[in-house]
C-alpha positions as CSV (number, residue, x, y, z in Angstrom):
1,X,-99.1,6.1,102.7
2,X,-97.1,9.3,102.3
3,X,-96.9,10.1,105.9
4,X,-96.1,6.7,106.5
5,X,-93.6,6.8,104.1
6,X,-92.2,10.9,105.6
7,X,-91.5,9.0,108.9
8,X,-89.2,6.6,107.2
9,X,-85.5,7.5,106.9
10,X,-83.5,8.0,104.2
11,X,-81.4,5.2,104.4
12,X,-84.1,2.2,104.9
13,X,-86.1,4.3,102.3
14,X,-83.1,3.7,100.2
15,X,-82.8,0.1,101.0
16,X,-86.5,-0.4,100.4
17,X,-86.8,0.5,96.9
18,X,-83.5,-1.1,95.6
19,X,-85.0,-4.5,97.6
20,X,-88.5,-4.1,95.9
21,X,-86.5,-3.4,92.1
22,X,-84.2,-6.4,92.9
23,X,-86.8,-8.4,94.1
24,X,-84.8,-8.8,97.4
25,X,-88.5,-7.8,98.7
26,X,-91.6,-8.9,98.0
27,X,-94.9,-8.0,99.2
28,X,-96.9,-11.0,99.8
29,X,-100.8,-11.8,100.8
30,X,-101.9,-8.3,101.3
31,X,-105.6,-8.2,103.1
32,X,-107.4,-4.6,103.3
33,X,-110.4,-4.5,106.0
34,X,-111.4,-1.3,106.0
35,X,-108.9,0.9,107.9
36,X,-106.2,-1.8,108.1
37,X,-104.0,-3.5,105.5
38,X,-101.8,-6.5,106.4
39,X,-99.1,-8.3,104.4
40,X,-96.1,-10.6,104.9
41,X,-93.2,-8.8,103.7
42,X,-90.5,-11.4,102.2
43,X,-86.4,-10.3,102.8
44,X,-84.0,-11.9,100.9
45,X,-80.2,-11.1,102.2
46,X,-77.5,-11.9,103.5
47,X,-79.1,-14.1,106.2
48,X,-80.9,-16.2,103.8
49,X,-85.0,-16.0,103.6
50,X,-87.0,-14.1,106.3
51,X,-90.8,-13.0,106.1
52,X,-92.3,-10.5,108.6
53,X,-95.5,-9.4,109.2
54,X,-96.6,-5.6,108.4
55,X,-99.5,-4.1,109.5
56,X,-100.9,-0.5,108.9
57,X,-104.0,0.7,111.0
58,X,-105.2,4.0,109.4
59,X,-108.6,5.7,111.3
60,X,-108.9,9.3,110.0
61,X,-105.7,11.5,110.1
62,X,-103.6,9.7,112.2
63,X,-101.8,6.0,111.6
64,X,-100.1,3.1,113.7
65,X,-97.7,0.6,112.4
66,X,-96.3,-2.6,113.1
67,X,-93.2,-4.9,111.6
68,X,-92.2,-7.8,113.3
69,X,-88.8,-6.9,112.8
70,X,-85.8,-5.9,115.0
71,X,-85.8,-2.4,113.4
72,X,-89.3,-1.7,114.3
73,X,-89.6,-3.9,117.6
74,X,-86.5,-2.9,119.5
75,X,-85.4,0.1,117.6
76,X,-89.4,1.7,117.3
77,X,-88.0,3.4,113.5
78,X,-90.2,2.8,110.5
79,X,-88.3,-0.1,108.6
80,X,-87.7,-0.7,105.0
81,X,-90.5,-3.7,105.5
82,X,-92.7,-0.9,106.1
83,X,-91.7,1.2,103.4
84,X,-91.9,-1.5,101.0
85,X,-96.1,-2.1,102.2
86,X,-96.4,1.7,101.6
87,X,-94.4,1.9,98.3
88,X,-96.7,-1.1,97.4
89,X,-99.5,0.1,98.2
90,X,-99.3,3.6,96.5
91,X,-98.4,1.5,93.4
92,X,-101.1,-0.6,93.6
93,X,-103.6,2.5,93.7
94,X,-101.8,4.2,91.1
95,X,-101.9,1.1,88.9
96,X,-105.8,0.8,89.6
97,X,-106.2,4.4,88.5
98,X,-104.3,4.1,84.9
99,X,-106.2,0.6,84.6
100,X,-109.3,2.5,85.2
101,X,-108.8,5.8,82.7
102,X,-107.6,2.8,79.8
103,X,-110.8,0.7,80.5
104,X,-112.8,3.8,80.4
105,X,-111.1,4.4,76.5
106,X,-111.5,1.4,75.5
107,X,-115.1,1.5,76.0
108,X,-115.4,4.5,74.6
109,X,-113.7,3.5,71.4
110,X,-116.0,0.9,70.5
């Protein structure tokens, strides 16, 4: 998710975190198969309500992504839909990890 997230500029980066804290946008039905992860991304703004698809294909080293976005489609940059997947996703791991260590002292408390 980190080089995903080194191809993004600073701006969209920006704009992808302040969305996610303001809940401007939200990460929906995330599926995981393997080497791919897909989730409907939903954007909140000035234009009203907008979901886009997001999908990351990881296979070894390398990565492809796709948004169904102007930015991504027309432009071919990495999108603030795309950096909201790949913040999400290195939350969700990070928050699997903690869960893990408290489980595991918890159990070992009783």
């Amino acid at each position: 998710m980190r080089k995903i997230l080194a191809k993004v500029d600073d701006g969209r980066l920006g704009r992808a975190v302040a969305g996610l804290v303001h809940r401007e946008l939200v990460v929906e039905d995330v599926t995981r198969d393997g080497g791919e992860i897909r989730a409907a991304v939903r954007s909140t703004g000035k234009r009203g309500v907008k979901v886009y698809s997001v999908e990351f294909h990881v296979a070894g080293r390398g990565h492809a992504v796709f948004c169904s976005c102007d930015d991504r489609r027309k432009r071919g940059v990495y999108c603030k839909h795309i950096a909201a997947l790949a913040l999400h996703e290195l939350g969700e791991a990070a928050h699997a990890r903690s869960g893990h260590r408290q489980h595991r002292g918890l159990l070992l408390d009783m």
